[in-house]
MISE-210797 format. One record per residue: residue number from 1; x, y negated, z of N, C-alpha, C, CB in turn; residue in one letter. Coordinates in steps of 0.2 Angstrom, whole numbers. Each point is the difference from the previous one (the first is absolute). Glycine has a CB too. Example, Ala and Ser with C-alpha at 12.3 -4.5 7.8 and 13.67 -1.06 7.14 Angstrom:
<atoms>
   k   n_x   n_y   n_z  ca_x  ca_y  ca_z   c_x   c_y   c_z  cb_x  cb_y  cb_z r
   1    66    28    39    -4    -6     0     4    -6     0    -9     6     6 a
   2     7   -11   -10     4    -6     1    -4    -5     3     6     3   -10 s
</atoms>
This chain:
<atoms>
   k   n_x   n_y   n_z  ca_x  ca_y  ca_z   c_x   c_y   c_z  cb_x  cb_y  cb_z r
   1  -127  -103    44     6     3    -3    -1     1    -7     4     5    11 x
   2     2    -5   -15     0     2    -5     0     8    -2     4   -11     1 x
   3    -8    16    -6     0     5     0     1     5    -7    -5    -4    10 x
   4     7     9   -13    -2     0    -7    -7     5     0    13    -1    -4 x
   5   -19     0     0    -6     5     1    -1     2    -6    -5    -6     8 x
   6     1    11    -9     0     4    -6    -8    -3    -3     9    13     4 x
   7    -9   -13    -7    -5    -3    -5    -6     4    -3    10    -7    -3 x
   8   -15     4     2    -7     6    -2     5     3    -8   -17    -8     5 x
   9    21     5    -7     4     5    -6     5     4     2    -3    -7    -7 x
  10     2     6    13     9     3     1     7    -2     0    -5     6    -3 x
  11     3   -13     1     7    -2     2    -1    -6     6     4     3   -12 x
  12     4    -4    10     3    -4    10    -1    -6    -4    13     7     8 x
  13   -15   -10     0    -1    -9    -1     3     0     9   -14    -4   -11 x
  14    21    -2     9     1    -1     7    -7    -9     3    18     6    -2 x
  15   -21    -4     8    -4    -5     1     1    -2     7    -6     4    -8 x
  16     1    -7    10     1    -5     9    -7     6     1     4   -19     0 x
  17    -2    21     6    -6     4     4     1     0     6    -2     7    -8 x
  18    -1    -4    11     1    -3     9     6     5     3   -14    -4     2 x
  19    15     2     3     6     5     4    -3     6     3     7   -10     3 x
  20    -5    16    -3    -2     5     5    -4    -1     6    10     4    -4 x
  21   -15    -2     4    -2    -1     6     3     3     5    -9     0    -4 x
  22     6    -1    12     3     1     5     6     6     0   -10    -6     4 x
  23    15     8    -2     2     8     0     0     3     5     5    -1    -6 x
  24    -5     6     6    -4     6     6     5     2     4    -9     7    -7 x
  25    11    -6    13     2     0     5     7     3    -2   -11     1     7 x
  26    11     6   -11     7     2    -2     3    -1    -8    -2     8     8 x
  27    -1   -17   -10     4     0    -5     4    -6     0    -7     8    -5 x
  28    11    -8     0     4    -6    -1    -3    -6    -7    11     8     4 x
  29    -8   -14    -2    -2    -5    -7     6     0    -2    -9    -8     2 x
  30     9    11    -9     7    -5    -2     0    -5    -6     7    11     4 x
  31    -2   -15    -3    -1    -6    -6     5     4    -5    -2   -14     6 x
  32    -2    15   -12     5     4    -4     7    -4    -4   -13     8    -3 x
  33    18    -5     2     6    -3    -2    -1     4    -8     9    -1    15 x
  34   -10     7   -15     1     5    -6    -2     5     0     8    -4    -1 x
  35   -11     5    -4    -4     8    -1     3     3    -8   -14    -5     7 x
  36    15    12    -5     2     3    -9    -7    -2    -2     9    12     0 x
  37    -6   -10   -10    -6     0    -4     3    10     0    -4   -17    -9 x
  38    -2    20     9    -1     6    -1    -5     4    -6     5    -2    12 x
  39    -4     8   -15    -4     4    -3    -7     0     5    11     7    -8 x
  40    -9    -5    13    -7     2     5    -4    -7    -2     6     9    12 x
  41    -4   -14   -10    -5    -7     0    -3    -3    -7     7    -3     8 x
  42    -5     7   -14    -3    -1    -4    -8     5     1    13    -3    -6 x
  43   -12     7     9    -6     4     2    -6    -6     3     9    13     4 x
  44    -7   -13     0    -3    -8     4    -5    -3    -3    11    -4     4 x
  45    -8     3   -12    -3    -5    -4    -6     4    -2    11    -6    -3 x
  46   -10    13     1    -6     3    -3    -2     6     2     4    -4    -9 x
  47    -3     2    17    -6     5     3     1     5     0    -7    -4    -1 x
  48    13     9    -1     2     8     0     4    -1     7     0     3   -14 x
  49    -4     3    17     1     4     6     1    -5     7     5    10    -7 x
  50    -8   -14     7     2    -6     4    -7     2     8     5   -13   -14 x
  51    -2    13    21    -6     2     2    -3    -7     4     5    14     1 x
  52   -11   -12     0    -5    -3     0     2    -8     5    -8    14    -2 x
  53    10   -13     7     3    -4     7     6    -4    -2    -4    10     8 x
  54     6   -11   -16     7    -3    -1    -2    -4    -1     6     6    -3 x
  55     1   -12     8    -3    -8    -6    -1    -1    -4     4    -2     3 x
  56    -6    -3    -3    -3    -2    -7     4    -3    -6   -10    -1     7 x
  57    16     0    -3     5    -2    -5     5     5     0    -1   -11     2 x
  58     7    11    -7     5     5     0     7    -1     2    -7     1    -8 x
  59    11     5     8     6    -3     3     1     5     7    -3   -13    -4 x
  60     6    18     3     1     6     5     8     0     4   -11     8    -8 x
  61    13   -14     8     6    -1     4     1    -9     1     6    13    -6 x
  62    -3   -14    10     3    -6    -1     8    -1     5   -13    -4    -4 x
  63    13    -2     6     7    -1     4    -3    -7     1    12     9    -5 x
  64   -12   -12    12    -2    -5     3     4    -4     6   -10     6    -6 x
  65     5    -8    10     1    -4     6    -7     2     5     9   -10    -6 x
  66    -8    11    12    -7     1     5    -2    -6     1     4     9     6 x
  67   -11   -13    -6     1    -3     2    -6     1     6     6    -6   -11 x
  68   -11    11    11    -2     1     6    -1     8     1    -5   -11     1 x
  69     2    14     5     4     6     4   -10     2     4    19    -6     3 x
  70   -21    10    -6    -8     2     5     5     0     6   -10    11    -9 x
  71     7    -9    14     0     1     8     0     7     3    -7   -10     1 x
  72     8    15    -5     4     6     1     7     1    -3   -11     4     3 x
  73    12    -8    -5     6     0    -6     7    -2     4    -9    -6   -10 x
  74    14    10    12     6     0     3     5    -2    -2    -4     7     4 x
  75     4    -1   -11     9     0    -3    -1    -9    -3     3    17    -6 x
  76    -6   -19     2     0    -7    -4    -2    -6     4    -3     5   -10 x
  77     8    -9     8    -2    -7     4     0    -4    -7     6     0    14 x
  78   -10    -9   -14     0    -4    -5     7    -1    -1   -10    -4     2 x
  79    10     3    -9     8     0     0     4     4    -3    -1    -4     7 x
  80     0     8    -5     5     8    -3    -2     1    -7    -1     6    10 x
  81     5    -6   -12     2     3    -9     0     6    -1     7    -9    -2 x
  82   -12    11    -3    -4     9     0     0     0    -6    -9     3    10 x
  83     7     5   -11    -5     1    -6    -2     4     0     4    -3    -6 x
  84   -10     4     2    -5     7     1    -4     5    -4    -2    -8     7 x
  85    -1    12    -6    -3     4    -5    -6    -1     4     8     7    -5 x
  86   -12   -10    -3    -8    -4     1    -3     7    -3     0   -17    -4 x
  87    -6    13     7    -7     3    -1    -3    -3    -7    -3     0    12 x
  88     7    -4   -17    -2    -6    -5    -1    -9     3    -7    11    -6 x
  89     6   -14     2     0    -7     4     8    -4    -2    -8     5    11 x
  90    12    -1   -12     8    -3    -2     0    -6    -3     4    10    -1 x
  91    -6   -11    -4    -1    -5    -7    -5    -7     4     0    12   -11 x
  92     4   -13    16    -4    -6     6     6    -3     3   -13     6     6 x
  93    11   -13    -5     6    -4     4    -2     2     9     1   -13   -10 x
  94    -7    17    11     2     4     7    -6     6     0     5   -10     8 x
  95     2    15    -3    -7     9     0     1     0     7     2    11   -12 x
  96    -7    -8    13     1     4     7     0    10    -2    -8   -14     9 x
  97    10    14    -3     4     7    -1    -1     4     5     8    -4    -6 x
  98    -9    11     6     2     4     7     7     0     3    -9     7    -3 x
  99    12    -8     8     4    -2     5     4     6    -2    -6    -7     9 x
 100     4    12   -11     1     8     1     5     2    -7   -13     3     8 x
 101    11   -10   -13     2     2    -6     5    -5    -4   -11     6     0 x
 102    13   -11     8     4    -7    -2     7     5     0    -8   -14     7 x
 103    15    11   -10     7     4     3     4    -8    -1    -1    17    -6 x
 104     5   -15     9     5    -7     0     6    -1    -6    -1     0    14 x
 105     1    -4   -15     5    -3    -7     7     7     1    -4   -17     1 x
 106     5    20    -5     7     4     0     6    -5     1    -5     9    -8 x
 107    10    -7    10     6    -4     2     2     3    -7     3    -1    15 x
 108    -1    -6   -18     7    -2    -5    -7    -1    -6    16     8     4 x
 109   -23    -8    -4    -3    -3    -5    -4    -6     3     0    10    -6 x
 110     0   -15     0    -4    -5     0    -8    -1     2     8     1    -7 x
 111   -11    -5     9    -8     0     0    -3     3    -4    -1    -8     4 x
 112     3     3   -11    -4     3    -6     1     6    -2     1   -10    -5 x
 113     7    14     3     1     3    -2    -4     7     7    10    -9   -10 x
 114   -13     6    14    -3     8     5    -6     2    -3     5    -3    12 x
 115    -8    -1   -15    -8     0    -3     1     8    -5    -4   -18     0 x
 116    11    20    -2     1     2    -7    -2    10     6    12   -13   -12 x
 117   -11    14    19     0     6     2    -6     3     2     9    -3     2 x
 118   -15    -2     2    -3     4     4    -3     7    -4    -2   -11     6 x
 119    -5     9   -14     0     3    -2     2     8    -2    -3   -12     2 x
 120    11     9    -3     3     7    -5     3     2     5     3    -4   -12 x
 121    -2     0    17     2     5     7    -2     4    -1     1    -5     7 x
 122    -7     5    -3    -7     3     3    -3     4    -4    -2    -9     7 x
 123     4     7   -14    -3     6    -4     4     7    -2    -4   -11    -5 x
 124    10    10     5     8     5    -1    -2     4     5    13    -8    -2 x
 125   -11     5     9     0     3     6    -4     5     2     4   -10     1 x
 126   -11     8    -4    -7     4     7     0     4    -7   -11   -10    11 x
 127    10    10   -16     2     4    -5     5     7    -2    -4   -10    -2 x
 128    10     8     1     5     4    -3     4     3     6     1    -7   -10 x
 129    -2     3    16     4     1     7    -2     3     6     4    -8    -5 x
 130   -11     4     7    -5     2     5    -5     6    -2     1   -11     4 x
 131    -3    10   -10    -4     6    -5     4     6    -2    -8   -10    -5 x
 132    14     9    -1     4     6    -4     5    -1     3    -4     0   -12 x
 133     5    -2    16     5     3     6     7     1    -4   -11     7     8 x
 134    12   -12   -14     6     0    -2     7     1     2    -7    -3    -4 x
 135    13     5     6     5    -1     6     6     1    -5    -6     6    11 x
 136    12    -9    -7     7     1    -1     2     8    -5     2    -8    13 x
 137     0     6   -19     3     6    -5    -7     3    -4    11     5     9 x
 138   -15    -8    -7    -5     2    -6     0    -3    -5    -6     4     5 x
 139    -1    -5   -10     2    -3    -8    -8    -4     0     9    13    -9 x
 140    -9   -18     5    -7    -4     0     1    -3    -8     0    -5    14 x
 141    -6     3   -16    -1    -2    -9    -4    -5     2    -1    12    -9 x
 142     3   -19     7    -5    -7     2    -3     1    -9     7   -11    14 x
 143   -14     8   -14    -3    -1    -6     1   -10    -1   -11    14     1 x
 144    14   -17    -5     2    -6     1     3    -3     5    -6     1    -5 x
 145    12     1     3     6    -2     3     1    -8     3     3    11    -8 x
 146    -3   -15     3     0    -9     0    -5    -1     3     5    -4    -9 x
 147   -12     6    11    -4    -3     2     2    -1     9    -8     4   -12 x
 148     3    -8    15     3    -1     6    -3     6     6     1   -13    -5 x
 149    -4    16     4     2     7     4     5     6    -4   -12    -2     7 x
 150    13     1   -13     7     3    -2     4    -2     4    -2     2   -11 x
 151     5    -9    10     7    -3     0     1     0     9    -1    -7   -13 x
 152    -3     7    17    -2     2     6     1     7     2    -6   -10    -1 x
 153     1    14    -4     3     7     4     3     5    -2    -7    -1     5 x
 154    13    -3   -12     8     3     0     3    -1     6     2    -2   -11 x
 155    -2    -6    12     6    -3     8    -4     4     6     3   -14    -4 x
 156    -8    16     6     1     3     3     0     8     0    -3   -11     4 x
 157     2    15    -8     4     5    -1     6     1     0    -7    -1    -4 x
 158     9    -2     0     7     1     1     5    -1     7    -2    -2   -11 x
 159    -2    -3    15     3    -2     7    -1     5     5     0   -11    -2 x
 160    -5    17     0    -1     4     1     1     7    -2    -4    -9     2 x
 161     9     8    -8     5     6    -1    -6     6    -4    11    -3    13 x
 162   -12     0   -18    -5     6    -4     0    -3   -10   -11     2    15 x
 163    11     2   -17     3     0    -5    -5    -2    -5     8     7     4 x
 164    -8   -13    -8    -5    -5    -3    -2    -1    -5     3    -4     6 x
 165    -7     8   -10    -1    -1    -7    -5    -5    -3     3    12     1 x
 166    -3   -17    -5    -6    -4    -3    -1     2    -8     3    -9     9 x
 167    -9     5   -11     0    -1    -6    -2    -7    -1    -1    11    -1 x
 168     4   -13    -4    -4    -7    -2     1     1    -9     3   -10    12 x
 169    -5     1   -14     0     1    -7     5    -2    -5    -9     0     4 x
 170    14    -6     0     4    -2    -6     7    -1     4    -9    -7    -9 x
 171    14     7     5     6     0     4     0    -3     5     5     2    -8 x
 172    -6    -9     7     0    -6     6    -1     4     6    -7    -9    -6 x
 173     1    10     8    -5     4     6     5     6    -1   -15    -4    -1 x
 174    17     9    -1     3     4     2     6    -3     5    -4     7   -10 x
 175     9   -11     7     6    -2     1    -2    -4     7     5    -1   -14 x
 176   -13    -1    15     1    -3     6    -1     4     4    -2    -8    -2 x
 177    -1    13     3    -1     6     4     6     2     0   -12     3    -2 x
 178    19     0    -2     5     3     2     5    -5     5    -2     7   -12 x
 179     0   -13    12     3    -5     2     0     1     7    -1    -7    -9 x
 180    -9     5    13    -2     3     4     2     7     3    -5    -8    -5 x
 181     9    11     3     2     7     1    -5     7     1     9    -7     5 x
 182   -12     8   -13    -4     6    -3     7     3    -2   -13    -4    -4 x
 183    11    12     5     5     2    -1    -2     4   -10     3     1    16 x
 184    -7    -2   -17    -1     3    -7   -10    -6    -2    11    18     3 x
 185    -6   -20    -8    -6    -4    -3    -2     3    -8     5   -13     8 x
 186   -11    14   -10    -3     3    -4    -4    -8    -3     1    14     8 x
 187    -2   -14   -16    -3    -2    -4    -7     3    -1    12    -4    -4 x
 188   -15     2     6    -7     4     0    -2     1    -8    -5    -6    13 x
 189     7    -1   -16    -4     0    -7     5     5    -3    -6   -13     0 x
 190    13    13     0     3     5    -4     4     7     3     2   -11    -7 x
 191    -7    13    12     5     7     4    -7     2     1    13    -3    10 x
 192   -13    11    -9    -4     3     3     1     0     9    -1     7   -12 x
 193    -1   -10    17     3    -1     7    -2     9     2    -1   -16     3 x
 194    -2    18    -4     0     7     1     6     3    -1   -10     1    -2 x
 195    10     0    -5     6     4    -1     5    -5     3    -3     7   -11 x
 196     7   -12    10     4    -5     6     0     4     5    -2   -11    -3 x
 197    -3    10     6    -1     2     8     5     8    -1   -15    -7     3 x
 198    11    12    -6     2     6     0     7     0     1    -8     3    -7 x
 199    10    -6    -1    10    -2    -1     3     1     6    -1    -8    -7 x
 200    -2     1     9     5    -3     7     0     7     5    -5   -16     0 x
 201     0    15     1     0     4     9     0    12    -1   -15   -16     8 x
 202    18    16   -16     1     6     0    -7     3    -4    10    -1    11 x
 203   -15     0    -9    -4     1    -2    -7     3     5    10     1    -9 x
 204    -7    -4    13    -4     0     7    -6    -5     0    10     3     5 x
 205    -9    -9    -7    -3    -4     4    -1    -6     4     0     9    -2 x
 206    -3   -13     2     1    -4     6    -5     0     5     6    -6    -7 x
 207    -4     3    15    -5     2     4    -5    -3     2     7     5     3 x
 208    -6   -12    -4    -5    -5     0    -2    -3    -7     4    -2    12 x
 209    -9    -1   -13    -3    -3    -7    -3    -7     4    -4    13    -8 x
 210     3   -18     6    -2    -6     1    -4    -3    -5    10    -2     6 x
 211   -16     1    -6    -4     0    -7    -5    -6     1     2    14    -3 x
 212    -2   -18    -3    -5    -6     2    -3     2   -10     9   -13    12 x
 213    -8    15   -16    -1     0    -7    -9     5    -1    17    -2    -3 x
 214   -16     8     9    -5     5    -3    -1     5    -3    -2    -5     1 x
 215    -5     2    -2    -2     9    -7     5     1    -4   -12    -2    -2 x
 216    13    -1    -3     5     3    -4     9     3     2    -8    -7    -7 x
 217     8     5    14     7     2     1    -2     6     6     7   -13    -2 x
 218   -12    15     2    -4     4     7     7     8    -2   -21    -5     2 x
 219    19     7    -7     1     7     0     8     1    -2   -13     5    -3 x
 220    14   -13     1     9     2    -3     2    -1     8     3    -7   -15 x
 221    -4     2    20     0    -2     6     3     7     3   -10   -10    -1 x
 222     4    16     2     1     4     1     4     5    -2    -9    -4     2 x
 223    11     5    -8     6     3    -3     6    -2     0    -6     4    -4 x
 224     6    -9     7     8    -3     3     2     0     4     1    -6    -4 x
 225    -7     9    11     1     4     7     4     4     0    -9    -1     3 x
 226    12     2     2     3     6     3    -4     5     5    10    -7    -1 x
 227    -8    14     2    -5     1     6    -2    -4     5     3     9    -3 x
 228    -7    -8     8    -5    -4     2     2    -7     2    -4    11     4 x
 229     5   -12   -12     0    -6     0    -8    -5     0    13     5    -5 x
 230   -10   -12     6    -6    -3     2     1    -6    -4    -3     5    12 x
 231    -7    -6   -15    -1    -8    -3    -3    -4     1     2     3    -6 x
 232     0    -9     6    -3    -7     3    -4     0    -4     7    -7     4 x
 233   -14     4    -4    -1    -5    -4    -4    -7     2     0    10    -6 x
 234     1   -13     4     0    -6     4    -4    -7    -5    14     5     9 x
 235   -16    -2   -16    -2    -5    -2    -4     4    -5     8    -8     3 x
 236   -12     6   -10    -2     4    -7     2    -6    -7   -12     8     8 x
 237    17   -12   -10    -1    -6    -2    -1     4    -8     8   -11    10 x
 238    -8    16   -12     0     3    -4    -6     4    -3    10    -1     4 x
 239   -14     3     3    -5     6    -2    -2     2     7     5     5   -11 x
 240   -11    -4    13    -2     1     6    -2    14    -3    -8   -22     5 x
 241     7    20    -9    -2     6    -3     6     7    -1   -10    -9    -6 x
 242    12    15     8     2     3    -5     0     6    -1     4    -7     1 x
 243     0    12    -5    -1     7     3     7     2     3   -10     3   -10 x
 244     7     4    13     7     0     3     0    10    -1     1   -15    13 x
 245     5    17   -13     3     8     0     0     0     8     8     2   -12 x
 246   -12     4    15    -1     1     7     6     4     2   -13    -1     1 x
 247    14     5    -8     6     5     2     5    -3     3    -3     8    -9 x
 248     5   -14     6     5    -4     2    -1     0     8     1    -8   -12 x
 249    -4     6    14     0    -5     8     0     7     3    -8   -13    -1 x
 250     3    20    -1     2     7     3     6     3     1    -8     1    -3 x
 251    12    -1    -3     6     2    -1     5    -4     4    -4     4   -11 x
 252     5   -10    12     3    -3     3     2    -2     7    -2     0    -9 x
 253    -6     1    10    -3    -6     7     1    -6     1    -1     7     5 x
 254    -2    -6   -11    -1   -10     0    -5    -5     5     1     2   -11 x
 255     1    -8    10    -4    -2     8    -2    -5    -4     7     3    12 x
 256   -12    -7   -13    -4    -6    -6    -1    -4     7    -8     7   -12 x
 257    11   -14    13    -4    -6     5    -1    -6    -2     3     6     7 x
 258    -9   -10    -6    -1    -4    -3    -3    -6     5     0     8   -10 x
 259     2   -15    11    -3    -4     6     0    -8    -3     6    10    12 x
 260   -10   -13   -10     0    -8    -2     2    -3     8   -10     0   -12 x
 261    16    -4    14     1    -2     4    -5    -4     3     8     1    -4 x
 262   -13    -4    -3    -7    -7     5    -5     6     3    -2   -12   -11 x
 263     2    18     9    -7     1     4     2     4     6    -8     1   -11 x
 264    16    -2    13    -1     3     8    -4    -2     4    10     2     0 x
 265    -9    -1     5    -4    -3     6     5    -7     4    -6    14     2 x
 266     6   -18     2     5    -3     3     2     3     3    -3    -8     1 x
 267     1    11     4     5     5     3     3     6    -3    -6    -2     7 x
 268     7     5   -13     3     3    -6     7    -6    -2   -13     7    -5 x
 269     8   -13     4     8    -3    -1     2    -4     4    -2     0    -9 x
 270     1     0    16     4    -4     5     6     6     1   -11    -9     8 x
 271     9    16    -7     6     5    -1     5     2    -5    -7     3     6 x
 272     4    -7   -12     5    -1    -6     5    -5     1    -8     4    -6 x
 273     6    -9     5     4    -5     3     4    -2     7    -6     0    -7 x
 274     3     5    12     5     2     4     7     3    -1   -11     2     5 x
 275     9     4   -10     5     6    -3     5    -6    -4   -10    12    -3 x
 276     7   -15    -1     3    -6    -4     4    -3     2    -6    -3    -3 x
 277     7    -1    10     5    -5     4     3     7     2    -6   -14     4 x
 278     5    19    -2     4     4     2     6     2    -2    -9     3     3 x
 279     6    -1    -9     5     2    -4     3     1    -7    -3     3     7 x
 280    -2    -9   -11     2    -5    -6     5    -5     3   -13    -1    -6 x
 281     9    -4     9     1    -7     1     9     0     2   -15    -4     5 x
 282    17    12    -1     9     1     1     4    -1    -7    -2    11    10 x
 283     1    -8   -14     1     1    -5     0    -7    -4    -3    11     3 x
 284    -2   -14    -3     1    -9    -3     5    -3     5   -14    -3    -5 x
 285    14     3    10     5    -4     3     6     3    -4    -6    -4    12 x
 286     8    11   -11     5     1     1     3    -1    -9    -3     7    13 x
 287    -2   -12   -18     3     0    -7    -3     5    -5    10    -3     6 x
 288   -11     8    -2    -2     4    -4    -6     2    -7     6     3    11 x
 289   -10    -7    -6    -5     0    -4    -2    -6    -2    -3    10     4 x
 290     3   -15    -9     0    -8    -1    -7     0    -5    15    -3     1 x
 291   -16    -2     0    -7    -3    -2     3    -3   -10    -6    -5    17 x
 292     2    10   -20    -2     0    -8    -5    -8    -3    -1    16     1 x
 293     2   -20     1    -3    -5    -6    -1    -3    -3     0     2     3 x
 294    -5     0   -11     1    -2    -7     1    -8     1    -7    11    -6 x
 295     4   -16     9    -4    -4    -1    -2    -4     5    -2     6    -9 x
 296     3   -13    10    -6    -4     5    -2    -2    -4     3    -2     9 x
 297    -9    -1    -7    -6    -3     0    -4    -4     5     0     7    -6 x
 298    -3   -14     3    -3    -2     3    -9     1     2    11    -6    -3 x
 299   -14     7    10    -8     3    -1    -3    -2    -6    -2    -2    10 x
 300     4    -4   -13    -5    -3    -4     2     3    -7    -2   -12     7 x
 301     8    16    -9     0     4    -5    -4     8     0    10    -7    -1 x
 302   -13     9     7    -1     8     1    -4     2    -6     1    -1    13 x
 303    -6    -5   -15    -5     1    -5     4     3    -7    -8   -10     5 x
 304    12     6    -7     4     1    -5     4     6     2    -1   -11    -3 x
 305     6    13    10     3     5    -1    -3     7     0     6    -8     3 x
 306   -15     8     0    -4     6    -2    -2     2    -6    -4    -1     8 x
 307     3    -4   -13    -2    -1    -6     8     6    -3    -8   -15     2 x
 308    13    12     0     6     7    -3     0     4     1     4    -3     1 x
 309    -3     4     6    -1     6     3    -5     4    -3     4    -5     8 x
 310   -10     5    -9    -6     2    -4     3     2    -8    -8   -10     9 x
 311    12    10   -11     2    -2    -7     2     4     0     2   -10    -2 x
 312     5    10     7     6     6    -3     4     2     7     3    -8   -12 x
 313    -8     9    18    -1     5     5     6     4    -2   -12     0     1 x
 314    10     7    -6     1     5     0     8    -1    -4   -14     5     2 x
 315    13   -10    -4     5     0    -6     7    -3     2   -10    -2    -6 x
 316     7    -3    12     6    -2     4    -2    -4     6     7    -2    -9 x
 317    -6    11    15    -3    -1     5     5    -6     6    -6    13    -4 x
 318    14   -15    -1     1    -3     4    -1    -9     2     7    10    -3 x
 319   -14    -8     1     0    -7     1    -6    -2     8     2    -2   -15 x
 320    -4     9    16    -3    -1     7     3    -1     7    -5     6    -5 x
 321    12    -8     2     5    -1     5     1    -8     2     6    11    -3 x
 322   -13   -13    -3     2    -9     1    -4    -2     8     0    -5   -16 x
 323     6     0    18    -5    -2     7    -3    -7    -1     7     6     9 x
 324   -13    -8    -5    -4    -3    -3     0    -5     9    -6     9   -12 x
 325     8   -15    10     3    -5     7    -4    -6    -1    12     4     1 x
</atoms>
């Protein structure tokens, strides 16, 4: 099969390497149809925070076809049209997977276009929802709004009846997030989103924070909380380092959490993605929440499309929404 591999410099080369060895009793093969290009897969490339047991290629979602099924494997038969949240391996004409972490194509989307959820599902969800326990009538601040777990967890916020603040950087990306239905979008480069934040919600606060940027956003992060209110963090693309006012998180009761979806356990994420088809996957059928993306691609561009991404990430995260077929 054909695969993309990262190189003794770090970059992608798609090549001919052999197919997956055998698969173990509870997993699936799938012949991949479409995988996002994402910020996290750039990591892939240069070995930051990647754990030890990951494929050796990149690629932490796709949308496919089964074509075989291990021998304790029930729900999937060959045939069936899925998509999953990998272990890595995506960026291959076939993965195999745990059974536990395949979900079936949402009704009213495409094949290709399903490759664009597992991820950011599974990242929203076990985060802002299973973790900070965000609910109907409260308030949330996503840190990059256009990117594709922004533009994912406005829609489902909101279908969730909680009140949605972003930042991004240029009108565009604002105007798409308001489209998406944020309810107050902020110009990171020309607003103070604290004070914003303040504005809007009286001067309270908001209750959830969603944070992929870091150190330097750690302690504004924190003064845009409300009381016990609580923050994601879920990335450092900015700064792993910072300082922080304790009195803040005393005074308030603040709650700091932070998790990387790859280093759960399988069992950690077969109950995420349980949660997922539970109670995402309603909400895509029912319209509400629709698949964001920038861009297709063919495998054989991925080199080129990390090479961008790499570039202007931060600058314009909407391009992690391109799918790669």
């Amino acid at each position: 099969m054909k695969a993309i591999t990262v190189t003794t410099s770090g970059d992608l080369s798609l090549r001919e390497v052999g197919d997956p060895l055998a698969i173990g009793d509870g997993d699936v093969l799938i012949k991949v149809a479409a995988i996002r290009l994402s910020i996290a897969a750039r990591y892939r490339r240069t070995e930051i925070m990647i754990p030890k047991e990951s494929s050796p290629y990149p690629g932490l979602e796709c949308s496919g076809t089964v074509i075989d099924a291990g021998r304790s494997v029930d729900r999937w038969r060959i045939g069936d049209q899925v998509c999953a949240l990998l272990n890595g391996g995506g960026y291959a004409e076939k993965v195999a997977v745990p059974a536990s972490q395949v979900l079936p194509i949402p009704q009213g989307v495409s094949l290709i276009e399903a490759a664009s959820f597992p991820e950011v599902a599974c990242t929203v969800w076990s985060t802002v929802f299973m973790m900070s326990q965000l609910s109907t009538g409260q308030t949330f601040l996503i840190h990059g709004g256009s990117s594709g777990i922004g533009t994912f967890a406005i829609q489902i916020a909101k279908y969730l009846g909680v009140k949605v603040f972003v930042t991004a950087g240029n009108k565009e990306k604002l105007a798409a997030c308001k489209n998406l239905g944020a309810d107050v979008c902020i110009n990171y480069k020309t607003e103070d989103f604290v004070e914003r934040v303040k504005e809007e919600t009286g001067d309270k606060g908001v209750d959830v924070v969603l944070d992929h940027i870091g150190g330097p956003y750690l302690q504004r992060n924190l003064d845009s909380l409300a009381m016990d209110g609580r923050l994601f963090i879920i990335g450092c693309m900015e700064g792993m380092v910072a300082d922080v006012n304790l009195s803040c998180l005393l005074s308030k009761r603040l709650t700091v959490q932070a998790a990387r979806l790859r280093h759960r356990s399988p069992e950690s994420k077969a109950v995420i993605v349980g949660e997922v088809e539970k109670y995402v996957w309603p909400a895509i059928a029912a319209g509400r929440v629709k698949p964001v993306v920038y861009k297709y691609l063919p495998l054989s561009e991925a080199a080129e499309a990390h090479r961008n991404i790499s570039a202007i990430a931060f600058l314009d995260p909407g391009l992690s929404n391109a799918a790669i077929c």
